[in-house]
Structure formats: C-alpha cells, structure tokens
C-alpha positions, 0 to 999 in steps of 0.5 A: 500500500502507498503510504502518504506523502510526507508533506502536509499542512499543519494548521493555518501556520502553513508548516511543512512536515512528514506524515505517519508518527512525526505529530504524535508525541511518544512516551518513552517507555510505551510498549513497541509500535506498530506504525512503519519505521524507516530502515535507511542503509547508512551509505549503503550496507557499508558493513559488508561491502566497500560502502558508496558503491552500486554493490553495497547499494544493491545488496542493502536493498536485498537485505530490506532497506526502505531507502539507501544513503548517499553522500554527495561530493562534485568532480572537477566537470560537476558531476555528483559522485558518491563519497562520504567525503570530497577527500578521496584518500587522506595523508597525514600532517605534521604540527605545523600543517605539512605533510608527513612523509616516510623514510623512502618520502612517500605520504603516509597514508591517513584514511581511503576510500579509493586507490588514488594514491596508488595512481602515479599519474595522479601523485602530484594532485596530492595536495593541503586545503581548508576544508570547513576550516579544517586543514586537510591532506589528499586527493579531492573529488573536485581536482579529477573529472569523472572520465578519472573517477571512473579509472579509480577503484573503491576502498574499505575506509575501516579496514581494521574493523571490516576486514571482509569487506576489505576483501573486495577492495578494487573491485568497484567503481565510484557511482554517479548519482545517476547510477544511483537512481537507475539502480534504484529504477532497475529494482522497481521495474524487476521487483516492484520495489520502491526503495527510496533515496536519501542523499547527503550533499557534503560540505555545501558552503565549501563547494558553493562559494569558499572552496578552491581547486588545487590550481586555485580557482574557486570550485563554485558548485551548488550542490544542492541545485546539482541534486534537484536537476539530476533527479527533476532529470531522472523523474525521481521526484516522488516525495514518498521516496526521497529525503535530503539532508545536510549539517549544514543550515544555509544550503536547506534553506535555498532548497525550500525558498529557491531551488525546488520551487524553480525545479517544481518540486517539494521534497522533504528536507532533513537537518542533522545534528552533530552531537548536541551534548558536545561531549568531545568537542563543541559541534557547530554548523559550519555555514553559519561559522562561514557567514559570521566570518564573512559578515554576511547578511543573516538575515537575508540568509536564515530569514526568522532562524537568524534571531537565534544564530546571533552567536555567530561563530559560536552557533552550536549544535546545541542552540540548535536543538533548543525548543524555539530553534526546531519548531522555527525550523519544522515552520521554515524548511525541515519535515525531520532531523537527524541527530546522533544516536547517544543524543536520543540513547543516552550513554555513560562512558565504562571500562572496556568490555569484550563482548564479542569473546575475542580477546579485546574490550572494545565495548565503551558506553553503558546506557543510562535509561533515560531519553535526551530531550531533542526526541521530544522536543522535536516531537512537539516541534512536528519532526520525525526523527531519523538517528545515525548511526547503528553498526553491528561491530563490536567497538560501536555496540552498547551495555543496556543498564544492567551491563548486558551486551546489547545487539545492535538489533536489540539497540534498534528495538530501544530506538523504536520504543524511545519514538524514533520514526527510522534509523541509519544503519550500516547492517541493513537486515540487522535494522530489518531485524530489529524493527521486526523484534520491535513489533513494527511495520515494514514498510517494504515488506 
C-alpha cells in the first residue's frame, strides 16, 4: 500500500512536515509500535561491502532497506559522485600543517576510500586545503573529472574493523548519482520495489562559494541545485521516496525558498545534528561559522532562524536543538532531523568490555535509561526523527543498564520504543531485524 506523502499542512501556520508518527508525541517507555519505521542503509550496507558503491547499494536493498544513503561530493566537470567525503584518500600532517612523509618520502597514508594514491599519474594532485576550516591532506573529488573517477577503484575506509569487506577492495567503481537512481529504477521495474533515496550533499558552503581547486580557482558548485536537476532529470521526484539532508543550515534553506520551487518540486528536507551534548568537542554548523566570518547578511540568509544564530561563530549544535530553534525550523524548511544516536540513547562512558569473546574490550558506553530531550522536543516541534548511526561491530555496540551486551538489533528495538520514526544503519537486515523484534511495520515488506 502507498503510504502518504510526507508533506502536509499543519494548521493555518502553513508548516511543512512528514506524515505517519512525526505529530504524535511518544512516551518513552510505551510498549513497541506498530506504525512503519524507516530502515535507511547508512551509505549503503557499508558493513559488508566497500560502502558508496552500486554493490553495497544493491545488496542493502536485498537485505530490506526502505531507502539507501548517499553522500554527495562534485568532480572537477560537476558531476555528483558518491563519497562520504570530497577527500578521496587522506595523508597525514605534521604540527605545523605539512605533510608527513616516510623514510623512502612517500605520504603516509591517513584514511581511503579509493586507490588514488596508488595512481602515479595522479601523485602530484596530492595536495593541503581548508576544508570547513579544517586543514586537510589528499586527493579531492573536485581536482579529477569523472572520465578519472571512473579509472579509480573503491576502498574499505575501516579496514581494521571490516576486514571482509576489505576483501573486495578494487573491485568497484565510484557511482554517479545517476547510477544511483537507475539502480534504484532497475529494482522497481524487476521487483516492484520502491526503495527510496536519501542523499547527503557534503560540505555545501565549501563547494558553493569558499572552496578552491588545487590550481586555485574557486570550485563554485551548488550542490544542492546539482541534486534537484539530476533527479527533476531522472523523474525521481516522488516525495514518498526521497529525503535530503545536510549539517549544514544555509544550503536547506535555498532548497525550500529557491531551488525546488524553480525545479517544481517539494521534497522533504532533513537537518542533522552533530552531537548536541558536545561531549568531545563543541559541534557547530559550519555555514553559519562561514557567514559570521564573512559578515554576511543573516538575515537575508536564515530569514526568522537568524534571531537565534546571533552567536555567530559560536552557533552550536546545541542552540540548535533548543525548543524555539526546531519548531522555527519544522515552520521554515525541515519535515525531520537527524541527530546522533547517544543524543536520543543516552550513554555513560565504562571500562572496556569484550563482548564479542575475542580477546579485546572494545565495548565503551553503558546506557543510562533515560531519553535526551531533542526526541521530544522535536516531537512537539512536528519532526520525525531519523538517528545515525547503528553498526553491528563490536567497538560501536552498547551495555543496556544492567551491563548486558546489547545487539545492535536489540539497540534498534530501544530506538523504536524511545519514538524514533527510522534509523541509519550500516547492517541493513540487522535494522530489518530489529524493527521486526520491535513489533513494527515494514514498510517494504
């Protein structure tokens, strides 16, 4: 059965939301329910194959997902690939921002997902930039046009972690965003499966107006425009099957006000959230860091929300979690928000436990019992709320508050009750399981 569209008016306010659970406030410790929640695979099933490629894509949608996850970055001719992030492959940097090197002078690698520093031909591309403030070292996605993507292989980024997955490193290819869509075209067309879309556009501000290339030119690529045309282009508007979502505030906004209403389309926008409790350091939205270094006009940027961005740089992920700032947020342009786990699940920190039995601790959290306050408060606000990220492996996995290990299909179950609407997560039929033990509804079932 079709579920509804997500968007809907709420009242004479005119605000824009999701359908299904997201206006329904939710007790904590009510039994499980019955309405659909979402299995969203976290860059696809990225717990068993290289993740952001067709085949982890393809095999999440054959272990139960209702939508797949992909991380958007531009090449050099502007064309969306799928990256977790624009940085290909990673190097290591020194104190003082160079570039560390071993005792034959090569770069010593810091993290990869392709084998572009196995490439000679690309070695002099292996450059330092600022990326949301952050010096960073390596190859980035919009230095290469897509012509020298596709001579690239994808790599496990956590091989210590994934070493089955490590396994097939170099055997795929990066995909475009188009190929995303056929693959998911494809599927309907065999299977009758309407398995949804649930792009990430990365580092909008960065792309759009502050970023450069390694020859210095600006990179000067709306991501966010680049989406809504290539999936106006595909015919893969359905807002029943598509979620975007950004970190950032600036670029969902343009989305609502600016680029769907030219394209004609209305598609259900999500803002995420770095860890609000800012337990290991203070998470900030970095468009709104830009633009308060940049003198621009809030204003004219964030329209009502500005009165709540008046810290400028110092704007958290916490201010933005505030009562006020999600209910003007459901007003102005999100239908739902996608906050960190632990911020819904709170934790506690322990003395690793190994729970696995394989001779190291790697478990680190006990959860307390209690529910954080942006569930609730989103609730009120009209949101659905999507948490990231649940993973299998042992070091992500959780004590309950008796000190038992948790599964992470016993995790999704407490996720559920606590009123989460769907969930990320890197083991796709480990989340269709757990919604199963919860009592909830597929939604492709």
């Amino acid at each position: 059965m079709k579920i509804p569209s997500f968007w809907v008016v709420l009242s004479l306010l005119g605000q824009v939301s999701c359908t299904g659970t997201s206006s329904r406030l939710v007790a904590v410790d009510e039994p499980p329910r019955t309405a659909s929640v979402l299995v969203i695979a976290h860059r696809g099933a990225s717990g068993y194959l290289p993740e952001h490629t067709l085949a982890s894509y393809e095999l999440a949608i054959r272990l139960g997902a209702d939508f797949i996850e992909p991380d958007l970055v531009a090449t050099r001719d502007h064309v969306l690939i799928a990256r977790h992030e624009n940085a290909l492959a990673t190097v290591k940097l020194d104190s003082a921002g160079k570039i560390l090197r071993d005792h034959l002078g090569q770069p010593i690698l810091a993290q990869a997902t392709t084998d572009v520093a196995d490439k000679p031909a690309f070695a002099a591309r292996l450059v330092v930039k600022q990326v949301d403030g952050r010096p960073i070292a390596g190859w980035f996605s919009e230095d290469f046009t897509l012509r020298e993507i596709k001579t690239l292989r994808a790599r496990e980024r956590i091989p210590e972690q994934r070493p089955l997955s490590a396994s097939h490193d170099g055997e795929f290819l990066i995909p475009t965003l188009r190929e995303i869509i056929e693959l998911l075209q494809q599927t309907q067309a065999a299977t009758g499966k309407r398995v949804g879309i649930y792009p990430e556009t990365k580092h909008p501000v960065y792309f759009a107006v502050e970023g450069r290339r390694s020859t210095g030119e600006l990179i000067h690529t709306n991501l966010s425009e680049r989406l809504i045309s290539t999936l106006v282009d595909m015919g893969f508007t359905d807002p029943d099957r598509v979620f975007i979502q950004s970190f950032e505030v600036a670029n969902l906004l343009e989305l609502k006000r600016d680029i769907m209403p030219r394209y004609g389309v209305a598609l259900p926008l999500v803002q995420l959230f770095g860890d609000v409790q800012n337990t290991l350091y203070v998470a900030r939205p970095y468009d709104v860091v830009y633009h308060a270094r940049a003198g621009s006009d809030f204003e004219a940027i964030y329209g009502q929300l500005s009165d709540l961005l008046i810290a400028g740089e110092e704007v958290s992920y916490a201010d933005l979690a505030s009562v006020a700032a999600l209910a003007q947020m459901a007003h102005s342009y999100a239908c739902c928000i996608g906050p960190v786990k632990h911020n819904v699940l709170l934790l506690e920190p322990v003395n690793p436990v190994d729970a696995d039995g394989d001779g190291v601790a790697e478990l680190r959290a006990r959860l307390t019992g209690q529910v954080g306050a942006i569930l609730g408060n989103a609730k009120r606000a009209g949101l659905q709320v999507h948490p990231y990220t649940v993973r299998a492996e042992e070091r992500y996995r959780l004590l309950d508050e008796h000190d038992r290990p948790l599964s992470a299909a016993e995790e999704v179950v407490r996720l559920i009750r606590a009123g989460v609407d769907g969930f990320f997560t890197d083991q796709p039929d480990v989340g269709r399981a757990g919604v199963a033990m919860a009592g909830a509804r597929p939604r492709n079932p």
